[in-house]
Every structure is written in C-alpha cells, then in structure tokens.
C-alpha positions in Angstrom: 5.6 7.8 -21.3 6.3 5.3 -24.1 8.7 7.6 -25.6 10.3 8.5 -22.7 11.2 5.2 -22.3 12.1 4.1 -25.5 14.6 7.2 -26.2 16.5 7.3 -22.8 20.0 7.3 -22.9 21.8 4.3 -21.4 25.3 2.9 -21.8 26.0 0.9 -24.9 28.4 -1.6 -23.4 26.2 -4.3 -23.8 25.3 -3.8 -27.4 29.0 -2.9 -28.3 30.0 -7.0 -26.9 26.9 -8.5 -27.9 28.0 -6.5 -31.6 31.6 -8.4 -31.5 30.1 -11.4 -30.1 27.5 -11.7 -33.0 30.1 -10.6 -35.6 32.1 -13.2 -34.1 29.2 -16.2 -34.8 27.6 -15.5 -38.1 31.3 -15.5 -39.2 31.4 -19.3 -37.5 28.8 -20.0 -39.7 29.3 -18.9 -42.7 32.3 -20.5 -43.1 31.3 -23.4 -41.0 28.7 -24.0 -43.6 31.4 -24.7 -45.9 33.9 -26.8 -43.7 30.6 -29.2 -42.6 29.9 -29.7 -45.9 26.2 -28.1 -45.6 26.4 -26.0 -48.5 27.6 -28.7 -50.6 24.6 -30.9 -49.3 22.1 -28.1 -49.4 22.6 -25.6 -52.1 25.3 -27.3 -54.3 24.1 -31.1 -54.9 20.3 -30.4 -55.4 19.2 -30.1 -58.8 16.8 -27.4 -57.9 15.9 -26.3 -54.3 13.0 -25.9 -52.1 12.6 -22.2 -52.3 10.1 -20.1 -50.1 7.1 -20.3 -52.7 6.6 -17.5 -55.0 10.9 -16.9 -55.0 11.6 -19.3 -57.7 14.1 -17.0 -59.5 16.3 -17.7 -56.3 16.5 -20.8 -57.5 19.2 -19.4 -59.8 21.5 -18.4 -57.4 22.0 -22.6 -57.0 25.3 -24.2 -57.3 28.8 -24.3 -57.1 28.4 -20.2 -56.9 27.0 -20.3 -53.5 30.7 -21.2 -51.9 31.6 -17.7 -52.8 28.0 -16.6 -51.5 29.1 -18.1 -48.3 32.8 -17.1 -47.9 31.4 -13.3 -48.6 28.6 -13.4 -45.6 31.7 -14.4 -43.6 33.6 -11.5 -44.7 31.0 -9.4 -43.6 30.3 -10.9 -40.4 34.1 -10.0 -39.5 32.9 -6.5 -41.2 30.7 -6.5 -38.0 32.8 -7.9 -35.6 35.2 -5.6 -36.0 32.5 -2.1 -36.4 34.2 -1.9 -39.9 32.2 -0.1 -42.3 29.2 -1.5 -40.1 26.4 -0.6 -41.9 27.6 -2.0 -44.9 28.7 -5.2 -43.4 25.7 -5.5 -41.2 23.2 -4.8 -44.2 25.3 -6.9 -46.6 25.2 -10.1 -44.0 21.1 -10.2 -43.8 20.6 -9.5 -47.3 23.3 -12.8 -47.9 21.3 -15.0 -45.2 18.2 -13.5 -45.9 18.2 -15.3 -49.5 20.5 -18.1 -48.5 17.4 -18.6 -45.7 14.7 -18.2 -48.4 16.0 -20.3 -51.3 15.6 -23.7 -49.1 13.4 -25.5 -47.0 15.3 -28.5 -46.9 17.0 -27.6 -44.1 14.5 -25.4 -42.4 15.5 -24.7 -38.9 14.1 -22.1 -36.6 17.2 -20.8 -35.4 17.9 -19.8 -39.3 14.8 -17.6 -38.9 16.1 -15.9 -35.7 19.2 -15.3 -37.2 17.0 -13.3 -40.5 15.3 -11.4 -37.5 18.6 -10.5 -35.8 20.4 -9.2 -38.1 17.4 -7.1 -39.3 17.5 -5.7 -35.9 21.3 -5.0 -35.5 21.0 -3.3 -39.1 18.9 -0.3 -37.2 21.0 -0.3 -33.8 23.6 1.9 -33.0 26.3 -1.1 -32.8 29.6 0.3 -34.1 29.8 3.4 -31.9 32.3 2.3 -29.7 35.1 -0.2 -29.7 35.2 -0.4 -33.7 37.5 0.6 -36.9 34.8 2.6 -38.1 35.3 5.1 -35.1 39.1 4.9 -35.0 38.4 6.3 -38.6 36.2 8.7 -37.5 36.2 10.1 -33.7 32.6 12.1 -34.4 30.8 8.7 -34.1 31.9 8.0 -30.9 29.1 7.4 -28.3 29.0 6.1 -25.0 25.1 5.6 -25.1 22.4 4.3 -27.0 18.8 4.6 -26.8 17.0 2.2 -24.7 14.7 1.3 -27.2 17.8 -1.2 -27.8 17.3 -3.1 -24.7 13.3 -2.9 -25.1 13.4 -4.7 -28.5 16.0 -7.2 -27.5 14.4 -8.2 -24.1 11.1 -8.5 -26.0 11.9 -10.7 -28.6 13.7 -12.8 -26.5 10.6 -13.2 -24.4 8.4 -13.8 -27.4 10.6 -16.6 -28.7 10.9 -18.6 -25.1 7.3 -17.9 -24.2 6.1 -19.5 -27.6 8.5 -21.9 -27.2 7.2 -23.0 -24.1 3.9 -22.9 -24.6 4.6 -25.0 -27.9 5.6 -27.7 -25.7 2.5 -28.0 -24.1 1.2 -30.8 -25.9 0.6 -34.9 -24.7 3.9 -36.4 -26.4 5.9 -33.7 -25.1 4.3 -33.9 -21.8 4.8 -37.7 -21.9 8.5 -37.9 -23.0 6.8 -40.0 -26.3 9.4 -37.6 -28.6 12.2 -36.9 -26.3 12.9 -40.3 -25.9 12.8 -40.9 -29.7 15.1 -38.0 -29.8 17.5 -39.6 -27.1 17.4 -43.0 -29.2 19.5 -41.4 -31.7 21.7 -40.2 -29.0 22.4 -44.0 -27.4 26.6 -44.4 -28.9 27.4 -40.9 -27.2 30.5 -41.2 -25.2 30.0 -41.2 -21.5 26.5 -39.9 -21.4 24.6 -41.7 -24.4 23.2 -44.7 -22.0 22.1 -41.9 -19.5 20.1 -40.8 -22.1 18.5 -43.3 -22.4 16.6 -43.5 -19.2 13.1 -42.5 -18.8 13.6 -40.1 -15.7 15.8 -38.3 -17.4 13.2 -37.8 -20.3 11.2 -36.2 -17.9 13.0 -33.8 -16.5 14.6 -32.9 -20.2 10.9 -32.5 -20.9 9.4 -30.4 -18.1 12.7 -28.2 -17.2 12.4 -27.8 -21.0 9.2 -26.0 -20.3 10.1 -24.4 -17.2 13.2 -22.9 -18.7 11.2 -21.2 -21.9 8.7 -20.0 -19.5 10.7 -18.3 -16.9 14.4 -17.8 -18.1 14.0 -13.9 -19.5 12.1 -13.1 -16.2 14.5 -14.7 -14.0 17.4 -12.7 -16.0 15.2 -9.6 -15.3 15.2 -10.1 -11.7 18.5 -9.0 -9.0 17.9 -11.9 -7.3 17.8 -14.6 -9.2 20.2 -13.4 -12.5 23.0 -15.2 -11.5 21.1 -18.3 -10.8 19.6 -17.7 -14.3 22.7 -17.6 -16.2 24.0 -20.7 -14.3 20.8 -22.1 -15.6 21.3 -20.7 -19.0 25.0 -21.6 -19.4 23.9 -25.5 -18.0 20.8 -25.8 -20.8 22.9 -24.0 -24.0 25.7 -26.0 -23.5 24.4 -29.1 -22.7 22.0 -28.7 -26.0 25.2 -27.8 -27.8 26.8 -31.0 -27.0 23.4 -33.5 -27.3 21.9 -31.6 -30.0 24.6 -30.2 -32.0 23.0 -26.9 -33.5 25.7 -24.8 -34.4 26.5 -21.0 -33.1 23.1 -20.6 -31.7 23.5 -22.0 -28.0 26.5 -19.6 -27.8 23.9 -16.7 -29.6 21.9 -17.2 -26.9 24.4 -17.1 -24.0 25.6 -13.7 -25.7 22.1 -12.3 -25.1 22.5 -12.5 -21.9 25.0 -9.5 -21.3 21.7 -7.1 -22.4 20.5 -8.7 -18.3 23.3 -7.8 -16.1 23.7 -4.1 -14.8 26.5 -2.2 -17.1 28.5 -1.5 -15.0 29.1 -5.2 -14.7 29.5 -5.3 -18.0 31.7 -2.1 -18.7 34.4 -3.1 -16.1 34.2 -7.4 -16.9 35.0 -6.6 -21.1 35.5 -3.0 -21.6 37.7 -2.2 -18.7 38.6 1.2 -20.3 35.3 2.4 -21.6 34.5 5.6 -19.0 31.2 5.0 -17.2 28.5 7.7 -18.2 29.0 9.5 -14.8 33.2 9.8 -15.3 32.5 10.8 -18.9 29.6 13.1 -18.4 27.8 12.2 -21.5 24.1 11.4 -21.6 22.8 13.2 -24.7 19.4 12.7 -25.0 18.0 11.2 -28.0 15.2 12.7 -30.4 11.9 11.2 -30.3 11.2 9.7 -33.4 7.8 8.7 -34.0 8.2 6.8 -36.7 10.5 4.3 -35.1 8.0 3.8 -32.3 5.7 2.8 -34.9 7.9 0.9 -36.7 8.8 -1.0 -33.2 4.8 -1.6 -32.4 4.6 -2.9 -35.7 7.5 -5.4 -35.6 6.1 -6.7 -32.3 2.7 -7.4 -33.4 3.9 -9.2 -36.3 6.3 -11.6 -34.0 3.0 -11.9 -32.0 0.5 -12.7 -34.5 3.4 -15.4 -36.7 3.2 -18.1 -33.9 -0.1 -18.2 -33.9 -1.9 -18.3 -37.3 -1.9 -22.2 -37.3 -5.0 -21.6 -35.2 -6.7 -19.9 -37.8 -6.2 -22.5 -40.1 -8.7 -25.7 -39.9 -5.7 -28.7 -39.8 -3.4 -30.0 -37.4 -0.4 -27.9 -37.2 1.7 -31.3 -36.0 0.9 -33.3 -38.8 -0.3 -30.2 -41.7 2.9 -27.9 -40.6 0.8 -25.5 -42.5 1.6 -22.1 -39.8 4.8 -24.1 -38.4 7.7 -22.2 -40.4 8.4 -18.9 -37.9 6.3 -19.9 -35.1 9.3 -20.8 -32.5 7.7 -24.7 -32.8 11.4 -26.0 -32.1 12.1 -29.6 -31.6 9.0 -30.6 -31.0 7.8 -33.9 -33.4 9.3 -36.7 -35.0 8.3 -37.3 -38.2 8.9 -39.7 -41.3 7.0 -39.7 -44.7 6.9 -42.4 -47.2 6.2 -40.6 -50.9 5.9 -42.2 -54.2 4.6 -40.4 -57.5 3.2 -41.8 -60.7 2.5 -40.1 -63.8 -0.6 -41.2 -66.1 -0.9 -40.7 -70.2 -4.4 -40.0 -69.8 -4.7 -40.8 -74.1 -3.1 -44.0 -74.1 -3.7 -44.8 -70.4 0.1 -45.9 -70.2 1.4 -45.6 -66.4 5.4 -44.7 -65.3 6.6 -44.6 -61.5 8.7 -41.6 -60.8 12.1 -42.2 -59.8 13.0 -39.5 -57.1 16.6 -40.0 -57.0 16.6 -38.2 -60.6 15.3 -35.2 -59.5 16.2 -34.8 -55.7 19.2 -35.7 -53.1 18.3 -38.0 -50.3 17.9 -35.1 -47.8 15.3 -33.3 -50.2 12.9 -36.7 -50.6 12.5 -37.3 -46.4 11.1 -33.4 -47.2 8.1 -34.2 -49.1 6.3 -35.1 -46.1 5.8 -31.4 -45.7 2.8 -30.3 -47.8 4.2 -27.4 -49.2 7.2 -29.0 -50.2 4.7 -31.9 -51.3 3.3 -29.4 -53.5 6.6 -27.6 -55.1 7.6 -30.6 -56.5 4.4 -31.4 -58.1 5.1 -28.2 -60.2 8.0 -29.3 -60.7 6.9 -32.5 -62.0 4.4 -30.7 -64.0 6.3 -28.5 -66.0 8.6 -31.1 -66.8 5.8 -33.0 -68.4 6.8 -34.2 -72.1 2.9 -34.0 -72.9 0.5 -31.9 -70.8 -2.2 -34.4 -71.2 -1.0 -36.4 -68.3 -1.9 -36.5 -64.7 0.2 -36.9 -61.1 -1.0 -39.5 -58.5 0.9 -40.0 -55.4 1.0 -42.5 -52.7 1.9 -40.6 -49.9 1.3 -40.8 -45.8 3.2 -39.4 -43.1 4.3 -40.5 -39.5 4.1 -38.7 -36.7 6.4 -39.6 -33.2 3.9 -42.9 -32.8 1.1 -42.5 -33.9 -0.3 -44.2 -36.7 0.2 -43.3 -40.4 -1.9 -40.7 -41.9 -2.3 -40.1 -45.7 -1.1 -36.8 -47.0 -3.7 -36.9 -49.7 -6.0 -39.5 -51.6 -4.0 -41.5 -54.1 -7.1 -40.7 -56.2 -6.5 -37.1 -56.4 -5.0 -35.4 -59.7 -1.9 -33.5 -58.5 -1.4 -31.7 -61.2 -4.5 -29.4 -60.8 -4.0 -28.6 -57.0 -3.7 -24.7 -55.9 -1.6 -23.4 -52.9 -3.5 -21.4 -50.3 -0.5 -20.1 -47.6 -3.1 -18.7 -45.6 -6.0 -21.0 -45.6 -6.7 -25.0 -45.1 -5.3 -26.6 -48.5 -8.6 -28.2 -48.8 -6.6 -31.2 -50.8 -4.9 -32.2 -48.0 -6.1 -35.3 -45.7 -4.1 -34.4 -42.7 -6.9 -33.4 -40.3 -7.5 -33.5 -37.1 
C-alpha cells in the first residue's frame, strides 16, 4: 500500500516551477549575501568563526576566499533554475551551503537549516525533466511525471516544520505578547505602520494567528474548500513577515511551496501553458518500487521527528540552555542579551589580565557568547592561545532572557579551561537551569 503510493505516477508541473522557482532564490541569496554585506560581516571580518563543533578545519575556508565561495553557489543556483546540468548544479549548491551553514553560528538562523534540508531533497527528485537545458540537450530525459513520493516528502516536511513551529510557541511569553512586543519595539520608526506596531492588540493577534497559522496552514492547503482561503492567508503572513521581519528569500520559499497544494492542472495551464496534460500525452509510466528509497524516506522522517525534540531529553531549560535549539524549528521565539567578560589567571605568580574581546571577535560574534556552546568554543580558543599552560579561564557571564531576570551562565568560580562538551547530555557546568 505504502509503495503503491509512494511510486504513482503524477504530473511533475509542480516540481518543474517549484525547480525554477528555487533556482531562482538560492541564486538571490547567494549573491545577496554579498551585496548586504553578510559575508563580509560573517565569514570575512571574523578572525576565526563559530564553526559547528568538531568542523574546525572549516575554519580554513575563512576569509576574503569566501566571495568567490558565494558568487559560485550562485552560479549554480542559476545551474538549477535553468535544469542545466542539474545534478551537478543541484549537488554542487548544497555541498556550497551545506559548509557555508556549518562553518558559523553567528548567524544561526533556522531558515539556513531548511534551506540545507531542501536542497538535500531536490538533489534526489526528478526536477530537470521538463522545461530545462538539460532536456533540450537530451530529448530521452523528458518526462511528464514523477513519482508521488515527491509530493509525500514535500507535504510532510512542510507539516513537520509548522506543526513544531506552532507548538514551539506554546509557551507564557509568547502567549502573553511579553516577546512580540519586544520584537515590535525595534520596529517603532517603520514608515506608516511602525506606531501600529506598537499596540498591544495587535501583539495579540500577531501572537495567536501566529499559532493558528503553524498549526493549520498545510491542512487547510490540503483541503478543496478552504485552499484558496489558505493561500490568501499564506500570501497575507509571508509577505507581511517579509516587510516587518526582513528575512530574506524565505517568505517567497514558502509561497513557492505552495504550487505542490493546488490541483495540476491548475498548475499546468496557470505556468506551463504548453506542457500536454497526462491524459492528451498518454504517458503514465509507472515507476519501479525501490525499497531502499522507502527506507531511506522512513528514515529522513524519523530524524526530522526526533531533532525538535531532544531538548526534552536533556535536564536544562531549552529557552535559556539553547542546548537542543539548533534544528528544532524554535523560530522567533525569545529575546535574549548576554553580558560576558573573561579573565585569565598565572596560577605561579597569581598575576590576573582581563581579556579584551574586541581582539579576538567582531561585535556580532561577542552578543553570541550567550550561547553555551559558543561560550565554550571560545574558551578553546582562549586556551590554546595560552602563552603558558599553567593558567586558568574565569568568566563573568549571565544571560537575559525577554524579562526575566538575569541568570548566570556559569559560576565565576569555575576553571574554564578544564570544561568538556557533552552535545547530547546536560553540560553539567552550566548554571542555566530550570
């Protein structure tokens, strides 16, 4: 039955503009990247980045070198907008993001893992079988179909990334518009609407329609009856977080999803007028079962299950900790400052010198050091750059949470430099507890 499913052939129309769509975006930022000025900030300035722990020989790859890094990904992304030599360009964009996303933390951002996890998936779909340079080049890959295991994987993810999304949300300062109104402060100078903003009723209803729309968005696209009310939903929330939030391509990634919803023939006949409908064509091959790729599906799906929800398997507070935040669809959900301040001890001649960050980190990488792993990586880092090993790290460091009260990240006390990393247990040495 599951294979049945899974390996039924159904027009590709929607895959084939959600294909030039995506091509279309990871271009946009790739080289938007550059023209904002975020590669400079985040891979060009630092001394030495945040890498994903255990990838420190990424942090060669650093410097002015990652321009070119950059400009490439967005020659590939055209690679897949245009179904040239897809594979390769497909392949050759997540490998490019996939490190770009791994050497930093400084800029960590959820929708930068979605992106890793997308292009994964469009690296095993049929994408460039239709309306593409690689089949001008060669008629035998043309295809009118796809298997439906396309739609299956695309649906699902979607659903797991609203659903933990929503449920992320349900928390007191969420539910009490504490943070979206320390969001909207920020917001206050925006032309026309930045007083609006401002106003506490409309922190609730940002708040709960926040919810609302995670929760039942992918099963109101799913439904006849309410998928046009969906997508005037969707189109309202994407942009309007496009224009308040300013968060790149990925309000317009989104909205391209949504062509995977409507019926094809919709599709077919609104962008690819002259595409022949499966009946007029008479092609429906049917697709071998491969069992292997329904394990390999399974597998992916229990994975983007079990990510969101480690943090509960770990004794600290995920809000404050963030240790099981990173890939857990926790978007937008906490304010949060730090205040961090090292020392470092001559234990022989008892001789104590403050640590001046600015000569080891840009501005952007200090307000990360609230962030216990990041907390830690420069530790190391402090240690190895230790003129005599017979020294020891203190820190003052606490961390603020939306309004709450200060809590200390660990005991000024505490000898940093003989602190372990445990990324899938409580890091005992941590005082951010519930």
């Amino acid at each position: 039955m599951l294979s049945k499913l899974l390996f039924k052939p159904v027009d590709n129309s929607a895959l084939i503009v959600f294909r030039i769509c995506f091509g279309l975006l990871i271009t946009l930022e790739s080289w938007g990247a550059i023209a904002t000025g975020w590669v400079k900030r985040v891979l060009v300035e630092p001394k030495f980045t945040f890498n994903f722990i255990g990838l420190d020989f990424l942090q060669y790859l650093q410097g002015p070198f990652m321009y070119v890094w950059f400009v490439v990904m967005g020659i590939f992304g055209i690679g897949v907008m245009l179904g040239y030599k897809y594979r390769f360009s497909i392949i050759g964009f997540t490998l490019f993001w996939l490190v770009a996303y791994l050497m930093q933390k400084s800029a960590y951002n959820n929708h930068y893992y979605l992106l890793v996890l997308l292009s994964l998936m469009m690296c095993f779909m049929p994408a460039h079988q239709y309306k593409s340079l690689d089949v001008k080049q060669n008629q035998s890959l043309k295809s009118l179909v796809m298997p439906n295991w396309v739609n299956v994987l695309i649906i699902t993810q979607l659903a797991i990334v609203y659903t933990y999304a929503a449920l992320a949300k349900i928390y007191p300062d969420w539910i009490n518009t504490e943070v979206i109104a320390i969001f909207m402060k920020s917001k206050a100078n925006y032309f026309l609407i930045g007083e609006m903003l401002q106003q506490k009723w409309i922190h609730y209803g940002m708040a709960y329609f926040g919810i609302a729309f995670d929760l039942l968005i992918v099963p109101l696209l799913l439904w006849s009856k309410t998928r046009k009310f969906a997508f005037g939903i969707s189109l309202f929330f994407h942009l309007f977080n496009s224009i308040v939030f300013q968060i790149g391509i990925f309000p317009y990634m989104s909205l391209a999803f949504t062509v995977f919803f409507f019926p094809v023939e919709v599709i077919r006949k609104r962008f690819l007028p002259r595409k022949p409908s499966l009946k007029a064509a008479k092609q429906a091959k049917e697709f071998s079962k491969k069992p292997v790729l329904v394990v390999g599906l399974v597998f992916w799906i229990l994975i983007q299950l079990i990510l969101p929800v480690r943090h509960h398997f770990i004794n600290s507070d995920v809000f404050w900790s963030e240790e099981g935040h990173r890939m857990s669809w926790r978007m937008m959900l906490r304010a949060k400052s730090s205040f961090v301040r090292f020392k470092i001890k001559d234990l022989e001649t008892q001789q104590i010198r403050h640590v001046n960050l600015d000569d080891y980190l840009t501005k952007k990488q200090q307000r990360s050091l609230g962030k216990p792993d990041v907390f830690w990586q420069f530790t190391q880092h402090l240690k190895q750059n230790l003129s005599n090993q017979n020294m020891a790290i203190y820190a003052t460091a606490w961390v603020k949470l939306n309004q709450h009260a200060r809590r200390y990240l660990v005991s000024p006390d505490l000898d940093l430099t003989s602190i372990k990393w445990q990324p899938f247990k409580t890091n005992r040495w941590l005082l951010l507890k519930d």
